[in-house]
Biopython code that builds the backbone (N, CA, C, O; Angstrom):
import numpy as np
from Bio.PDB.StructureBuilder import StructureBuilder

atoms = [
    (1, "UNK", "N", (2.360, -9.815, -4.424)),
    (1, "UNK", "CA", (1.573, -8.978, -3.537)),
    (1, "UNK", "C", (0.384, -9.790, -3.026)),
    (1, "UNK", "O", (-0.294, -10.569, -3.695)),
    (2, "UNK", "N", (0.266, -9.541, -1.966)),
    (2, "UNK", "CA", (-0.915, -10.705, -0.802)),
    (2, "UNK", "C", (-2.080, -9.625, -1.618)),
    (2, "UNK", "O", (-2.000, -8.528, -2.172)),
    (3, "UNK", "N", (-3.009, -10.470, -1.381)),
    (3, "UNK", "CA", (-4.808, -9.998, -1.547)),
    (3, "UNK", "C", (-5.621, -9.391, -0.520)),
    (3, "UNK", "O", (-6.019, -10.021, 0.460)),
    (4, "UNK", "N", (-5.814, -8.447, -0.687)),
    (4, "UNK", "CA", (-6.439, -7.911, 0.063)),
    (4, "UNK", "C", (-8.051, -7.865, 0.295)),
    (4, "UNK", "O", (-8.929, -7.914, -0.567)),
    (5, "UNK", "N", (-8.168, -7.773, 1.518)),
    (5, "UNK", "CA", (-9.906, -8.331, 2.095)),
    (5, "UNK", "C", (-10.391, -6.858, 1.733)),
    (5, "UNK", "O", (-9.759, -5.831, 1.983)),
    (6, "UNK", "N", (-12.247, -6.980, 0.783)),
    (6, "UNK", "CA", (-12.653, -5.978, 0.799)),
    (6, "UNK", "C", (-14.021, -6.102, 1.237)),
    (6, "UNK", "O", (-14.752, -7.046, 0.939)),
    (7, "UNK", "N", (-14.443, -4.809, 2.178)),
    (7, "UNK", "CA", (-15.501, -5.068, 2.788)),
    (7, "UNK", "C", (-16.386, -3.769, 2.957)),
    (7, "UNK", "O", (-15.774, -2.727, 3.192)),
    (8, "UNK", "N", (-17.564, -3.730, 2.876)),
    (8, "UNK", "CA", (-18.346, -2.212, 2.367)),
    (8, "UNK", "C", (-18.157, -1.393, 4.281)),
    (8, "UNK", "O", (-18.338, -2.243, 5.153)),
    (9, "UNK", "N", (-17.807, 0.195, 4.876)),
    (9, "UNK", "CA", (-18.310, 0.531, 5.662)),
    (9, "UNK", "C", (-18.818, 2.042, 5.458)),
    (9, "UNK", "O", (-18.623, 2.930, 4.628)),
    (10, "UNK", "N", (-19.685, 1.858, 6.820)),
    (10, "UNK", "CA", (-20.253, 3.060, 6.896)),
    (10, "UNK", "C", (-19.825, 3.634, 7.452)),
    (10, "UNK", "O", (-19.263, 3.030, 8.366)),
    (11, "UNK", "N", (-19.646, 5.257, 7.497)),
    (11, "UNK", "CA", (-19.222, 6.092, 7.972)),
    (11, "UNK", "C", (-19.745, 7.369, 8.300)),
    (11, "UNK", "O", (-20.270, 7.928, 7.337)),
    (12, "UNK", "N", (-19.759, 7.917, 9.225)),
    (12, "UNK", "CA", (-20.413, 9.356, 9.628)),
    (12, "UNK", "C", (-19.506, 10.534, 7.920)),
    (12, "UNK", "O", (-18.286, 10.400, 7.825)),
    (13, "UNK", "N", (-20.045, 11.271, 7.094)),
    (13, "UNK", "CA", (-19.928, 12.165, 6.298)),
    (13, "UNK", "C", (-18.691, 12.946, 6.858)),
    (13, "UNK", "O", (-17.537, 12.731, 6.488)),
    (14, "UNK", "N", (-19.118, 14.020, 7.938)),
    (14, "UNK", "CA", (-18.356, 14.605, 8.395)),
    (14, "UNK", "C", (-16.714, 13.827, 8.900)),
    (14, "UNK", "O", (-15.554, 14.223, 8.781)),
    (15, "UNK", "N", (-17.198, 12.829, 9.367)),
    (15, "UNK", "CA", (-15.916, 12.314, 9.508)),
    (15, "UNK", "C", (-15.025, 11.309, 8.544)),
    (15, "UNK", "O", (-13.967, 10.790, 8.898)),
    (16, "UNK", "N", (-15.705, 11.123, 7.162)),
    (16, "UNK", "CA", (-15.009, 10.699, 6.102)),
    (16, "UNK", "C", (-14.415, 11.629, 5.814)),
    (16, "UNK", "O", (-13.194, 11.474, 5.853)),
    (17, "UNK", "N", (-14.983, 13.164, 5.349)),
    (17, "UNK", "CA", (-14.333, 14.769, 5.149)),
    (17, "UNK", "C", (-12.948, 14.701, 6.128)),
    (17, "UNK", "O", (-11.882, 14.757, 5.514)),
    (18, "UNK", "N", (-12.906, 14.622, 7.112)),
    (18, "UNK", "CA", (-11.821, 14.961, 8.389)),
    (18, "UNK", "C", (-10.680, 13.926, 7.803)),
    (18, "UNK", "O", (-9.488, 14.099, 8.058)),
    (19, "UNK", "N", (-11.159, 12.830, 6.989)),
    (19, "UNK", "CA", (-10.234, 11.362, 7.077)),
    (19, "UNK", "C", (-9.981, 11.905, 5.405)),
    (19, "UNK", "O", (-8.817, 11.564, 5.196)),
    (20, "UNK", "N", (-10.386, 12.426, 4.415)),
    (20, "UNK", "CA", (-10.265, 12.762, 3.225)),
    (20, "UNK", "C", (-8.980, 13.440, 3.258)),
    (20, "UNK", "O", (-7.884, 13.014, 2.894)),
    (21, "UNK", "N", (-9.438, 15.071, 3.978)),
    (21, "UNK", "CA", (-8.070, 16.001, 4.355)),
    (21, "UNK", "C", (-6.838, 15.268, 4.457)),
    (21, "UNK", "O", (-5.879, 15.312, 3.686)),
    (22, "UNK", "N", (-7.007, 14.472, 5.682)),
    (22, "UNK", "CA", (-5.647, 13.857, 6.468)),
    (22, "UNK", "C", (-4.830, 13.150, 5.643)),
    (22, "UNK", "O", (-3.631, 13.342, 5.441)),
    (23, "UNK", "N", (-5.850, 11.967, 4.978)),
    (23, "UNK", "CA", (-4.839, 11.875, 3.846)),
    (23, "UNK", "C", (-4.498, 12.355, 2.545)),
    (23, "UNK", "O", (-3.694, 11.638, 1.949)),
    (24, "UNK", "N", (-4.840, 13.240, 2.023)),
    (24, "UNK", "CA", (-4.694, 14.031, 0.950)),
    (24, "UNK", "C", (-3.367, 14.728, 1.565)),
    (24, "UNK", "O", (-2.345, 14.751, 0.879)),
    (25, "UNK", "N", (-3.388, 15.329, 2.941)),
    (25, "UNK", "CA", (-2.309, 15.802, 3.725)),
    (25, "UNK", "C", (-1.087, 14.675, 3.627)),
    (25, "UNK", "O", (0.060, 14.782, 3.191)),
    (26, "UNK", "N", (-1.559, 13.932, 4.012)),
    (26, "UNK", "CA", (0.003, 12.653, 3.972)),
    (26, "UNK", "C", (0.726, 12.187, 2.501)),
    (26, "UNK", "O", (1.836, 11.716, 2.256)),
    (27, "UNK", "N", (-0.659, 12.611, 1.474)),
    (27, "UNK", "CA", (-0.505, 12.177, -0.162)),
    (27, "UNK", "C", (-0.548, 10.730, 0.115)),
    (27, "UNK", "O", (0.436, 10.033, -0.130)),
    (28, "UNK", "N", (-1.507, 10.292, 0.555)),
    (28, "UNK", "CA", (-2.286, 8.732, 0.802)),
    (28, "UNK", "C", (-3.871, 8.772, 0.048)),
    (28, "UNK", "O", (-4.622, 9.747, 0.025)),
    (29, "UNK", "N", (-4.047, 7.824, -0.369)),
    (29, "UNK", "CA", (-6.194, 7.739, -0.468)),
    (29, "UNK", "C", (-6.589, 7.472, 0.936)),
    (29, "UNK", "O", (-6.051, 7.115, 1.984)),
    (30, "UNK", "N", (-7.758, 7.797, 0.501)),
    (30, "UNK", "CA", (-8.649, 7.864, 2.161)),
    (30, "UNK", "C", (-8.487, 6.292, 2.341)),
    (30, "UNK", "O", (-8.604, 5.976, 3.525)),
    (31, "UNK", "N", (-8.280, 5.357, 1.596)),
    (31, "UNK", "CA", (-8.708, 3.903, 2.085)),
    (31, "UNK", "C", (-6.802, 3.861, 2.505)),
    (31, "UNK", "O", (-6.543, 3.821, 3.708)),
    (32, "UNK", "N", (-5.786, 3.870, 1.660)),
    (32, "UNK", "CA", (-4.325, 3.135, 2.300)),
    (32, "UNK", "C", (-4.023, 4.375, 3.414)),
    (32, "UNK", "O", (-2.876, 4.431, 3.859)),
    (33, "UNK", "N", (-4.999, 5.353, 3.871)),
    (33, "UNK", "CA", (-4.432, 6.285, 5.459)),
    (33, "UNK", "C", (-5.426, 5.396, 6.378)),
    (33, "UNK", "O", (-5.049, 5.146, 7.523)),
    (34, "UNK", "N", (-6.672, 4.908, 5.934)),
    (34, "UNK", "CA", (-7.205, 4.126, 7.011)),
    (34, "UNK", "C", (-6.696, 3.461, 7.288)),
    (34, "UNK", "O", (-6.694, 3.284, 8.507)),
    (35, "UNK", "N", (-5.680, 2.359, 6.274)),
    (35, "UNK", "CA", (-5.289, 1.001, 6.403)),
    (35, "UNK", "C", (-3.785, 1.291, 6.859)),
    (35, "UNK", "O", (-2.981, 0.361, 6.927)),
    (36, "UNK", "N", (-3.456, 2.491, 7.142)),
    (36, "UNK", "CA", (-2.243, 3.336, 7.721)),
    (36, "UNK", "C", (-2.568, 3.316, 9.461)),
    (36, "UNK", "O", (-1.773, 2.808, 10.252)),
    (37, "UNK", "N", (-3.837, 3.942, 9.873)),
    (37, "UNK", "CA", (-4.135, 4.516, 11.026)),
    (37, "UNK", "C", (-3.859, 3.163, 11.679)),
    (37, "UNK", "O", (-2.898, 3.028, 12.437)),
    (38, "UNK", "N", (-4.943, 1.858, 11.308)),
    (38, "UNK", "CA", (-5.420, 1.066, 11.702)),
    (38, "UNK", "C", (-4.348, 0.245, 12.026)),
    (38, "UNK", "O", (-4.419, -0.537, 12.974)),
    (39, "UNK", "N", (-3.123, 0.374, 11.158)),
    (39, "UNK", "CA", (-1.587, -0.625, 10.918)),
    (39, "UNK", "C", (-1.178, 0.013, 12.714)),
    (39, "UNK", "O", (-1.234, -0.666, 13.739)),
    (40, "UNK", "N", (-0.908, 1.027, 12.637)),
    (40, "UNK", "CA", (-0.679, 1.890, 13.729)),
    (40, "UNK", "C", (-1.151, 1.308, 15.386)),
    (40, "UNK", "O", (-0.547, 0.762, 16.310)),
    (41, "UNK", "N", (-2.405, 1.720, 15.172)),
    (41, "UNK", "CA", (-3.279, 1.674, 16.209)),
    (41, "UNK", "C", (-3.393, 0.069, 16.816)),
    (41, "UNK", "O", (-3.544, -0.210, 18.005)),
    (42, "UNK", "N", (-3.276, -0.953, 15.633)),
    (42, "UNK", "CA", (-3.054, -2.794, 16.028)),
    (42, "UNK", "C", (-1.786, -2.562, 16.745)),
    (42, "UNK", "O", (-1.614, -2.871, 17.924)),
    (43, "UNK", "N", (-0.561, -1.791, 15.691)),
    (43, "UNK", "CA", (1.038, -2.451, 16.466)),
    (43, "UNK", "C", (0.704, -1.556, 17.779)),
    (43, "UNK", "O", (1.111, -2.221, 18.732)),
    (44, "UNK", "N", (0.239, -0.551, 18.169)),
    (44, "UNK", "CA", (0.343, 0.574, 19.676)),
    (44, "UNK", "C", (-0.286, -0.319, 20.290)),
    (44, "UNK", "O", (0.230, -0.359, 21.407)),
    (45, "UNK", "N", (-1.250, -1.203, 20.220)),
    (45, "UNK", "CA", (-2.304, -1.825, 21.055)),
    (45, "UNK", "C", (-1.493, -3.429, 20.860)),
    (45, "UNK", "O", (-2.225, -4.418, 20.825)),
    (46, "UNK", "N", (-0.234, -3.579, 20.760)),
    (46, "UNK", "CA", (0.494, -4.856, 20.763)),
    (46, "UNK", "C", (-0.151, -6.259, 20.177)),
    (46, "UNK", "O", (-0.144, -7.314, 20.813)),
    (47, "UNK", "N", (-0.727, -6.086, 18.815)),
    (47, "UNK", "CA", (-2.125, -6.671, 18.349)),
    (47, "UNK", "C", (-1.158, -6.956, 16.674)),
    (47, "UNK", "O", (-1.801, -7.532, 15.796)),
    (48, "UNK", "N", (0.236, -6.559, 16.364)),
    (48, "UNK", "CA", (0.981, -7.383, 15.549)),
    (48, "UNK", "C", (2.119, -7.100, 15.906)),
    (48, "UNK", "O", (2.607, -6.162, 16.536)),
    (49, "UNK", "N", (2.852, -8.816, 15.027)),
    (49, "UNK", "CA", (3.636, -8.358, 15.013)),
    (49, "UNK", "C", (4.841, -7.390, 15.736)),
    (49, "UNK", "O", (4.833, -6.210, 15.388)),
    (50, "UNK", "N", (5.715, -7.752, 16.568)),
    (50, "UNK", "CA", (6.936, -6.537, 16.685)),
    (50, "UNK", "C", (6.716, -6.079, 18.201)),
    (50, "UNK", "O", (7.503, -5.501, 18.951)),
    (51, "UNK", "N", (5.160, -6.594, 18.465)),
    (51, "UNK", "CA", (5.091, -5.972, 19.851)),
    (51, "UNK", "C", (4.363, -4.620, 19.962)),
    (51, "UNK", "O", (4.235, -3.875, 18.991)),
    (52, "UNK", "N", (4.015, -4.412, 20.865)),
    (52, "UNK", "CA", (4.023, -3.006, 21.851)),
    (52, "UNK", "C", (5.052, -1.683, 21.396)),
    (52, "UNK", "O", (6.282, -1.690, 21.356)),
    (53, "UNK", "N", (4.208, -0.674, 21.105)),
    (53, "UNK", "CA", (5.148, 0.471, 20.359)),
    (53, "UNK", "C", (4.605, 1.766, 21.455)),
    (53, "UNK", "O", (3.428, 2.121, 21.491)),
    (54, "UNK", "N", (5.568, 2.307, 22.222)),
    (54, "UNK", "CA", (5.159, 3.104, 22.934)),
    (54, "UNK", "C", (4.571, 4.696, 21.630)),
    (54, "UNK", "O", (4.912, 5.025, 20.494)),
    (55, "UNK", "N", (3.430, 5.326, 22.813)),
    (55, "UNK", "CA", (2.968, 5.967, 22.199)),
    (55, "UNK", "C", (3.708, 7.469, 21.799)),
    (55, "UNK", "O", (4.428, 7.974, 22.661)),
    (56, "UNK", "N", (3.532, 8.156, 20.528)),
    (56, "UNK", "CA", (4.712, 9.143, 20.486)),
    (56, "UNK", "C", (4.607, 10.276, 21.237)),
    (56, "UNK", "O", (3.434, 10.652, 21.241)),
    (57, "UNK", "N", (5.380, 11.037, 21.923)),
    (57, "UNK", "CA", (5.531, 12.010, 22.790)),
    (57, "UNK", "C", (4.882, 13.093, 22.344)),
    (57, "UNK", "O", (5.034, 13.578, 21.223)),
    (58, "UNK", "N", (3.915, 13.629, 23.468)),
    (58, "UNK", "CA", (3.309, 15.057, 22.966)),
    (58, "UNK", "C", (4.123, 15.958, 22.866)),
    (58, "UNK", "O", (3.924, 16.852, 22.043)),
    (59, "UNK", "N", (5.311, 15.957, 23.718)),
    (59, "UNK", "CA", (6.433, 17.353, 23.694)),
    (59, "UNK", "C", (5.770, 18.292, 24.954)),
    (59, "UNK", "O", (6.037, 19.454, 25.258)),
    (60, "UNK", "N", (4.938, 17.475, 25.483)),
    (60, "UNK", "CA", (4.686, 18.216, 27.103)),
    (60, "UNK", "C", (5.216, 18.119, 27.974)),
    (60, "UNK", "O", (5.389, 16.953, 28.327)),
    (61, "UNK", "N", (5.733, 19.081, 28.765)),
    (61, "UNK", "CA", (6.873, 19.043, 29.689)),
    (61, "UNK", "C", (5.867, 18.914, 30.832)),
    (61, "UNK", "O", (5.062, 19.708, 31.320)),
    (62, "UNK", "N", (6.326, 17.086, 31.205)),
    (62, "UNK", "CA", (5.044, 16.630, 32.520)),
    (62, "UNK", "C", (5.817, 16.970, 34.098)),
    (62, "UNK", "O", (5.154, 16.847, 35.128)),
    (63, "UNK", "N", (7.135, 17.362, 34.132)),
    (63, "UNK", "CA", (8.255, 17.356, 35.359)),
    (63, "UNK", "C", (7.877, 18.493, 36.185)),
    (63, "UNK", "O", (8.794, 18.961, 36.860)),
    (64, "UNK", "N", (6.384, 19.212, 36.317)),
    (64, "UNK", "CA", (6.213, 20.016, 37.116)),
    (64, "UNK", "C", (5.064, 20.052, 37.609)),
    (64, "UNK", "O", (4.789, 20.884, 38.474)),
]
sb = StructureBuilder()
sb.init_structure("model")
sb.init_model(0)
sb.init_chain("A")
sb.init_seg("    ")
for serial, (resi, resn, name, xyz) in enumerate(atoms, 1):
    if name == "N":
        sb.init_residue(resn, " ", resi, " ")
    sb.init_atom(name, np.array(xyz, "f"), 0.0, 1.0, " ", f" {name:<3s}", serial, name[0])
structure = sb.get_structure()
């Protein structure tokens, strides 16, 4: 297993709470859903690895 970089941040309260939920919701810790979002948000923004990942469909019907 590679080593992982650790580094202190700050965060708005309220929005650690919002990031707590979400992953407690996924059954993740708040730090491997950050290091989830962030995995995400690099490959969507074509920033690793694999390329460019189109973004997932809202299920809005745009044809009108």
């Amino acid at each position: 297993m590679s080593a992982k970089k650790s580094f202190p941040l700050r965060i708005d309260p309220k929005l650690y709470e919002i990031l707590e939920r979400w992953a407690a919701d996924e059954f993740r810790s708040v730090n491997g859903h950050l290091e989830f979002l962030l995995r995400e948000a690099a490959l969507r923004a074509g920033r690793l690895p694999g390329g460019r990942v189109p973004p997932p469909d809202s299920g809005e019907d745009r044809s009108s």
